[in-house]
VEXDREN-2710 file (C-alpha; in Angstrom, 1 decimal):
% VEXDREN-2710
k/r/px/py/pz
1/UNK/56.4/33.0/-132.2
2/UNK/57.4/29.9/-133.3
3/UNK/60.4/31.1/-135.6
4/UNK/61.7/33.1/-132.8
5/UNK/61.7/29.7/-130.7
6/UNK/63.5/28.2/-133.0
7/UNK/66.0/30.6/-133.2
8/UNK/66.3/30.5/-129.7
9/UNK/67.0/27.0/-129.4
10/UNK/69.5/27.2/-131.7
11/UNK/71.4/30.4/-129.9
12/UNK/71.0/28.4/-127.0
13/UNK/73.2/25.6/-128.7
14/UNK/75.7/27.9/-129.8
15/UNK/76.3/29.7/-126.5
16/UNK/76.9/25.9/-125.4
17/UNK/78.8/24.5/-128.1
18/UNK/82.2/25.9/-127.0
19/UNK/84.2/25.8/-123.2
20/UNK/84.1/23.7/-120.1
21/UNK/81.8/21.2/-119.5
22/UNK/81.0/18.7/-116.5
23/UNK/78.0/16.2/-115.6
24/UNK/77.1/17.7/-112.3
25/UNK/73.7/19.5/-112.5
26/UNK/75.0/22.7/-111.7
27/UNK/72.4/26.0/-111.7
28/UNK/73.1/29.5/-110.9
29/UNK/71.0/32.4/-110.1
30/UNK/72.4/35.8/-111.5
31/UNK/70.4/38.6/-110.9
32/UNK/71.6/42.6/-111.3
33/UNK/70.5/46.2/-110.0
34/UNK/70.3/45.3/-106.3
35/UNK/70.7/48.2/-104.0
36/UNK/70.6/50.7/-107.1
37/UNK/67.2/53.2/-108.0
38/UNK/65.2/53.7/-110.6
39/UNK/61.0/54.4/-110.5
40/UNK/60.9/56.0/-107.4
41/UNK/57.3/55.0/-106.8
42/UNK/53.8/54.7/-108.0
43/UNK/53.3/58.1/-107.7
44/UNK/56.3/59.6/-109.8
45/UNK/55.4/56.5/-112.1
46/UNK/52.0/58.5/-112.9
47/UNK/53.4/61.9/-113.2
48/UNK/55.8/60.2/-115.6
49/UNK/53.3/58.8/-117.8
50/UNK/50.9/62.1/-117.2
51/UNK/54.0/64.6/-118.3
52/UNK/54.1/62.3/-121.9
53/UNK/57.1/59.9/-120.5
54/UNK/56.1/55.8/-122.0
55/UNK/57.0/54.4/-118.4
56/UNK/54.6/52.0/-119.1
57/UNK/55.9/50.4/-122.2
58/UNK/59.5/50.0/-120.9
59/UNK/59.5/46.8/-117.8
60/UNK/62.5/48.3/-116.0
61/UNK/60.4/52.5/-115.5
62/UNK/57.2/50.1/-114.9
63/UNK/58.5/47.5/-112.2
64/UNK/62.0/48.4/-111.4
65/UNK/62.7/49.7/-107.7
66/UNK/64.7/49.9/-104.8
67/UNK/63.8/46.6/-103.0
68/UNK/61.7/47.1/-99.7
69/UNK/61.7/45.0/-96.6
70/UNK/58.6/42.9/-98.1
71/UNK/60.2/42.4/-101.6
72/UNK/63.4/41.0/-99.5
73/UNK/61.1/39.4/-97.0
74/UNK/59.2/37.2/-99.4
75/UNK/61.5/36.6/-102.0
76/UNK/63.6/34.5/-99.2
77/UNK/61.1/32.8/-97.7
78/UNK/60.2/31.3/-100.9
79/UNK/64.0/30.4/-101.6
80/UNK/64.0/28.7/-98.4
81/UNK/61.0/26.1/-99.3
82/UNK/63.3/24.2/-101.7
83/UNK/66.7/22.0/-100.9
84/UNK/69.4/20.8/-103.7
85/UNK/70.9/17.2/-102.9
86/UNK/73.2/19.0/-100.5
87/UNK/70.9/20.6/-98.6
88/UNK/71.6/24.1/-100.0
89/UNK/68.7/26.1/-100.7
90/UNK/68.6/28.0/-104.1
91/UNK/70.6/31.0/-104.6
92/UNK/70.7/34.1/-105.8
93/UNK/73.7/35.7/-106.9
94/UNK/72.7/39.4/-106.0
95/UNK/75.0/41.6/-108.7
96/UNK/74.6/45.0/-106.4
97/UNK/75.1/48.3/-107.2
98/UNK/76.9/50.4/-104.1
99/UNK/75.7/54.2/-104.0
100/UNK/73.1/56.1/-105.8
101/UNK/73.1/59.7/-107.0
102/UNK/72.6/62.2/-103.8
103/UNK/70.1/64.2/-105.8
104/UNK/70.1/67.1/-102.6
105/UNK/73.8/67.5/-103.1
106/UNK/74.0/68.0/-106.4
107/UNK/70.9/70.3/-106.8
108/UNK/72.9/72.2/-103.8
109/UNK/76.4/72.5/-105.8
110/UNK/74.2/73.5/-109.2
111/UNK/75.1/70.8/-111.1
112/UNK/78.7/71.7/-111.1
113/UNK/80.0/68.2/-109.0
114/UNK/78.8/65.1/-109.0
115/UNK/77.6/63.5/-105.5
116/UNK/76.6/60.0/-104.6
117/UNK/75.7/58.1/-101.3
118/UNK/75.9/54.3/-100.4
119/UNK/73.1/52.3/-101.4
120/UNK/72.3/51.9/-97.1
121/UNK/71.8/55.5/-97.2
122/UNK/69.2/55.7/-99.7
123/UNK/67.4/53.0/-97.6
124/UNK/66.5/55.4/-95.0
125/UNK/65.0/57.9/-97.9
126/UNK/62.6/55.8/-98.7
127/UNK/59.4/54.9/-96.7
128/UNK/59.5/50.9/-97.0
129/UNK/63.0/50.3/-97.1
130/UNK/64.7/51.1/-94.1
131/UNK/65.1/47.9/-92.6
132/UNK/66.3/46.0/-95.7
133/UNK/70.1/46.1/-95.3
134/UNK/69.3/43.8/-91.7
135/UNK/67.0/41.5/-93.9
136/UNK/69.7/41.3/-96.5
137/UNK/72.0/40.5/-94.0
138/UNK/70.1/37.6/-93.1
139/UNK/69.5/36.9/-96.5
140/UNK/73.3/36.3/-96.9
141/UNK/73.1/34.2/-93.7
142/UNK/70.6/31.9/-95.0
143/UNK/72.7/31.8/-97.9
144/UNK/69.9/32.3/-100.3
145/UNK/71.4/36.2/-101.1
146/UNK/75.3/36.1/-102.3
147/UNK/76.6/39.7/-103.1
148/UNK/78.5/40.1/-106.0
149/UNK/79.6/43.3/-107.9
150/UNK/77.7/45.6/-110.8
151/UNK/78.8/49.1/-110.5
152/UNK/79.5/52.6/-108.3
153/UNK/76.3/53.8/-109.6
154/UNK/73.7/52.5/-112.5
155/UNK/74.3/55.8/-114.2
156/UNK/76.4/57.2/-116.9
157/UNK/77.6/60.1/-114.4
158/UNK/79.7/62.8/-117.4
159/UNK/76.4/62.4/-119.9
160/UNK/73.9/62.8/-116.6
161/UNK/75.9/65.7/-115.2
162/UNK/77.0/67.4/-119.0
163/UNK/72.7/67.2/-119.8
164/UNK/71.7/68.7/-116.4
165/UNK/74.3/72.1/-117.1
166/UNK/72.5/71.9/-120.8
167/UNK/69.6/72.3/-119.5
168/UNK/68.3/68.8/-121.1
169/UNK/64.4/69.3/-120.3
170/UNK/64.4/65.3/-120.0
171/UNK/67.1/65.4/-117.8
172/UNK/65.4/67.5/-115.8
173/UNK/62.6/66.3/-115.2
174/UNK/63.8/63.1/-114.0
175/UNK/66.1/64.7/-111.7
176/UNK/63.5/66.8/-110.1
177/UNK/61.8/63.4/-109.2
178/UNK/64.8/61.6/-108.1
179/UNK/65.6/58.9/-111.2
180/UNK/68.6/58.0/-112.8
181/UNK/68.5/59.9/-116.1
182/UNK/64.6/59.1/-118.0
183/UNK/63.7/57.5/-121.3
184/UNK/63.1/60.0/-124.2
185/UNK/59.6/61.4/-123.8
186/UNK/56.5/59.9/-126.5
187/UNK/59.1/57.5/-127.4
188/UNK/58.4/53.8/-127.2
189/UNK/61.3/52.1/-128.4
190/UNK/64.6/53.8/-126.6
191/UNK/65.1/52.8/-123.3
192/UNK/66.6/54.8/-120.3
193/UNK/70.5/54.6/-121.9
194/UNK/71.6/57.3/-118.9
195/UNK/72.0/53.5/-117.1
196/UNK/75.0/52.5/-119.4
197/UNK/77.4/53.3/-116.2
198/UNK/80.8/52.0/-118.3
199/UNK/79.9/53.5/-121.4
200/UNK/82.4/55.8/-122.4
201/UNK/83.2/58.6/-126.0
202/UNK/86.6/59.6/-125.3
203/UNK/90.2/58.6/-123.2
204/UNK/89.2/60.6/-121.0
205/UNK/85.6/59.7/-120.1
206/UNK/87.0/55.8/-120.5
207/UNK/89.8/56.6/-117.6
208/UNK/86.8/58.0/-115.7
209/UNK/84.4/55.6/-116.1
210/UNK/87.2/52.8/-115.1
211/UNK/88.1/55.2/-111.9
212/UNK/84.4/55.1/-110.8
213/UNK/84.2/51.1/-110.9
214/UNK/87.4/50.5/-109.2
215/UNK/85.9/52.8/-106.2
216/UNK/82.9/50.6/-106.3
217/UNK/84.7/47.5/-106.1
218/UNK/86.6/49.4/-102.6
219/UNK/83.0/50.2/-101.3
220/UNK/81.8/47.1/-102.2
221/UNK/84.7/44.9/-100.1
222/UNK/84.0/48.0/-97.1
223/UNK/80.3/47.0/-96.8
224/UNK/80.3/43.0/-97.1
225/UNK/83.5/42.6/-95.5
226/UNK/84.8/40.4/-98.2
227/UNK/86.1/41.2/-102.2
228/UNK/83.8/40.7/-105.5
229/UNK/85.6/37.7/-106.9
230/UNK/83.0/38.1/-109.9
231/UNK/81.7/41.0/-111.9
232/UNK/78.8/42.0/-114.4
233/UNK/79.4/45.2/-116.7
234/UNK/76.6/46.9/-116.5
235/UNK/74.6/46.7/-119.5
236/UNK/76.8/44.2/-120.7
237/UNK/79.2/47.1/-121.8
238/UNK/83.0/46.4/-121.3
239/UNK/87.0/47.5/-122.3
240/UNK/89.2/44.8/-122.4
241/UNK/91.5/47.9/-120.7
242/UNK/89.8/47.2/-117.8
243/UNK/90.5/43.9/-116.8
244/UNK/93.8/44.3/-115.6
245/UNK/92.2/47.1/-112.8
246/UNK/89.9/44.8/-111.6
247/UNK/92.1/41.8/-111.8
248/UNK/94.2/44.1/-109.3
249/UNK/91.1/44.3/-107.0
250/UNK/90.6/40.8/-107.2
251/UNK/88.0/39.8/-109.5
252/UNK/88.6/36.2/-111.3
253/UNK/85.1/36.0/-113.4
254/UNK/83.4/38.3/-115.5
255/UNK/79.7/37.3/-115.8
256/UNK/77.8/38.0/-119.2
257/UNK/76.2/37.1/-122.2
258/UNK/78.1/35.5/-124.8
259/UNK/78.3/38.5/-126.7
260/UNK/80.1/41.9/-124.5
261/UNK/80.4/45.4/-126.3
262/UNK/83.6/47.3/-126.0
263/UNK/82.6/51.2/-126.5
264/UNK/84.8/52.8/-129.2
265/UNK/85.5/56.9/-128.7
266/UNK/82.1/57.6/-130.1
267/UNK/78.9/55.7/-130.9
268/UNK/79.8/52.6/-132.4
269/UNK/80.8/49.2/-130.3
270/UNK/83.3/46.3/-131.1
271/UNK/81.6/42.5/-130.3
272/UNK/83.2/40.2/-128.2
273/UNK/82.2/36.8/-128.0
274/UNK/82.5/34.7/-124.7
275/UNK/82.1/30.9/-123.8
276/UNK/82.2/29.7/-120.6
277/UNK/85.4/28.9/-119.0
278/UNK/87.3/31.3/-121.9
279/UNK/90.4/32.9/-119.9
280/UNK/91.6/36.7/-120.6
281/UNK/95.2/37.4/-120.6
282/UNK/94.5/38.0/-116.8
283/UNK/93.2/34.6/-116.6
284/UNK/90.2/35.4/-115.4
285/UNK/87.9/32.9/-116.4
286/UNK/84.5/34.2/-118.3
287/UNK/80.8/33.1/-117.2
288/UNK/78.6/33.0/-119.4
289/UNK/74.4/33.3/-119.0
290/UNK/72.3/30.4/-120.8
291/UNK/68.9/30.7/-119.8
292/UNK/66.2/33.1/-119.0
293/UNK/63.9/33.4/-116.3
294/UNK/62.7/37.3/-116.5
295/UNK/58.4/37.0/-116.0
296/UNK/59.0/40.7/-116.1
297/UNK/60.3/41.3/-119.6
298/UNK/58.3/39.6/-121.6
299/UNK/60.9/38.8/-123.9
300/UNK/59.5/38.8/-127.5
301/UNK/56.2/38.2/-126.4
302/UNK/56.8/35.2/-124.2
303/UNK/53.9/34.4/-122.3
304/UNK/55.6/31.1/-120.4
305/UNK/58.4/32.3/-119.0
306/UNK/59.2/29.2/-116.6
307/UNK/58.9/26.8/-119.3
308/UNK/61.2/29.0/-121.5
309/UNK/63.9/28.9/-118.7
310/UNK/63.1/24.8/-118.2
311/UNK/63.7/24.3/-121.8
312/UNK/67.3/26.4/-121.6
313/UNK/67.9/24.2/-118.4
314/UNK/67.3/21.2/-120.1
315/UNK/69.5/22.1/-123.6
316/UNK/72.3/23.2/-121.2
317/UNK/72.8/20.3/-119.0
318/UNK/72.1/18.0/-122.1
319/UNK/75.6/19.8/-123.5
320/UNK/77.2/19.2/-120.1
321/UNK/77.0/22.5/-119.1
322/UNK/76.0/24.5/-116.0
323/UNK/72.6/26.4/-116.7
324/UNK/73.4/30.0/-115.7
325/UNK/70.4/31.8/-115.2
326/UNK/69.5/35.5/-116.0
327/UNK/66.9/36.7/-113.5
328/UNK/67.1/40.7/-112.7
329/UNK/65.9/42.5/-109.6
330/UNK/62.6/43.9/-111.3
331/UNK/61.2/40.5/-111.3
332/UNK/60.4/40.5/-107.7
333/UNK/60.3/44.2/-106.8
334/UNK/56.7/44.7/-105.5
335/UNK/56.9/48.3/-104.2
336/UNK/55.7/49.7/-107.7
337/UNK/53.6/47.1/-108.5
338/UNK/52.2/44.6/-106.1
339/UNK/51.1/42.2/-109.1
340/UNK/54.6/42.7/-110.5
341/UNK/56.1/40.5/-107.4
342/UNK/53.1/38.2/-106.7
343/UNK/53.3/36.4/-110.4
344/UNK/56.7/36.4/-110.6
345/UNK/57.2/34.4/-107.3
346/UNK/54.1/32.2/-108.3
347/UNK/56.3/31.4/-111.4
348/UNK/59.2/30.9/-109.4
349/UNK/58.0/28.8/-107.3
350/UNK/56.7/26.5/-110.2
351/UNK/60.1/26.5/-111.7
352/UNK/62.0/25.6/-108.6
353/UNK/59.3/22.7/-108.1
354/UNK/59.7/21.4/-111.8
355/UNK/63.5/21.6/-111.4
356/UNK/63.3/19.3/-108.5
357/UNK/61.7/16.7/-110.0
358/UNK/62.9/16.7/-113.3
359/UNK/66.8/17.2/-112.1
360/UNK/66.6/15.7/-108.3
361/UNK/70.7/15.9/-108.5
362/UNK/70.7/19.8/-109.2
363/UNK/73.3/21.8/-107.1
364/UNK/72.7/25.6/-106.3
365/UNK/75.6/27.9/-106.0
366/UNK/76.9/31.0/-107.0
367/UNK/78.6/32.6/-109.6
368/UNK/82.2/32.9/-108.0
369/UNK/81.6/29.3/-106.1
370/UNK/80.8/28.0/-110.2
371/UNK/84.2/30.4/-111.2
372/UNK/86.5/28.2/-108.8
373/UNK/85.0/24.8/-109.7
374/UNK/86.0/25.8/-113.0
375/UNK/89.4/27.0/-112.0
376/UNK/90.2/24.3/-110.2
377/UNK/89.2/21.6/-113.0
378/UNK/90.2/23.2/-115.9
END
């Protein structure tokens, strides 16, 4: 454990070495998946692990869910016991996901077209949830739940729709119990990579891929009533090609880790590395994640996740930087599992009190409010 630690600490100072810098204790919330599927429930979780599927070794088939009305309920509620120096409670930039797969459609067309519905459809499918697009609504109110934009869909639609014609037994079975693609069966260490929605292997599939995220970005500004001015490729997954598009659309900051991979026709990837406050050739500025608060993952065995995210706090704003955090949906989701949501809001809650006293000057906002500080001091 120890020199993993130490390895950390010293990617951490990397990933802060380079780009724009300011005094101002400055922390960010940003947090992907909302509105999208993916374990349908505790029941389909079982047959999954009954028909040989390792649901229970990967955290996003074990926890991961379309948030009900209590995961919503209690995750703001907590949010709204704590203040910054301006009176802003702490926020979470929601990176949502706009339609799901319409599994009935589909089936109905024999898996010769692809169908989807908006994420407030698939609400009303499921038996907790119908309610939670009025709860996020006042989340957004409250101004502890900002929308931003991931995707069209989590899902890699030309490799979901080219295994179900082949007949991929896999495939299958997730389909027939409503999930976005599956993780290879009595396999433990390949996770679901159906989800890779911008992953592309030829021109083709890349101009199709880049057709399905502009459409997002439309419904996205149709729903909230106002444009993404940030994005997060899913899966960290991302052309260059495309920044131009969504430049078009309106997007000025590209969340992400320092490192972005850019899918070459094939398997392989080209790395790009990111600092904060880098511009394109768009000049959209890049934001770039530097702490970790995921009690979910249990990243490399850590068993102290909010003292792992203090300690990233702590080497970012001792570099003058903002401290961006990474904090996924599947943390709070409670609809799988109950225990999944209580301890990550216990740890939450200590993390949020810790930062209070340790940084009484800290400033909540989110990711597009951090892009245009940064635009307009650069």
């Amino acid at each position: 454990m120890l020199p993993y630690l130490l390895k950390h600490t010293v990617s951490r100072i990397v990933t802060n070495l380079k780009g724009w810098i300011t005094d101002r204790k400055i922390i960010v919330i940003e947090s992907d998946d909302w509105g999208s599927i993916r374990m349908p429930s505790s029941e389909i979780y079982n047959k999954c692990l009954k028909a040989g599927f390792p649901v229970d070794q990967e955290p996003y088939e074990r926890y991961d869910c379309l948030e009900s009305e209590e995961d919503l309920d209690h995750l703001f509620d907590l949010l709204l016991d704590f203040k910054d120096k301006k009176g802003n409670p702490p926020l979470i930039t929601a990176n949502c996901v706009v339609g799901n797969p319409d599994f009935s459609r589909i089936r109905d067309d024999n898996f010769e077209k692809y169908h989807y519905e908006i994420f407030t459809e698939t609400y009303k499918k499921y038996p907790k949830h119908s309610n939670s697009s009025i709860i996020r609504e006042r989340g957004i109110e409250a101004k502890v739940f900002h929308p931003q934009y991931h995707c069209r869909e989590h899902l890699n639609v030309s490799r979901f729709m080219n295994d179900l014609r082949g007949k991929v037994n896999d495939v299958l079975f997730g389909f027939e119990h409503n999930m976005p693609g599956c993780i290879p069966r009595m396999t433990y260490s390949i996770g679901n990579s159906y989800v890779e929605a911008t992953r592309f292997i030829s021109s083709s599939d890349k101009q199709e891929k880049l057709n399905y995220f502009l459409e997002g970005l439309e419904i996205f500004e149709s729903i909230h009533g106002f444009k993404s001015k940030s994005i997060i490729p899913p899966n960290y997954v991302w052309s260059p090609d495309f920044n131009q598009p969504v430049d078009n659309k309106g997007v000025s900051y590209i969340q992400g880790l320092r490192k972005m991979w850019e899918p070459k026709n094939g398997k392989s990837s080209d790395t790009h590395f990111r600092y904060l406050g880098k511009r394109n050739q768009q000049g959209q500025i890049d934001l770039v994640r530097n702490a970790t608060f995921e009690p979910s993952l249990g990243i490399k065995g850590i068993t102290d996740p909010v003292n792992y995210c203090l300690k990233d706090i702590e080497i970012a704003f001792s570099m003058r930087k903002p401290a961006i955090l990474s904090s996924h949906r599947l943390n709070y989701m409670g609809f799988i599992d109950l225990s999944n949501r209580d301890n990550s809001l216990k740890q939450l809650r200590i993390l949020l009190s810790e930062v209070a006293k340790r940084w009484p000057d800290v400033e909540y906002m989110s990711s597009d409010q951090l892009g245009s500080i940064i635009q307009m001091n650069a």
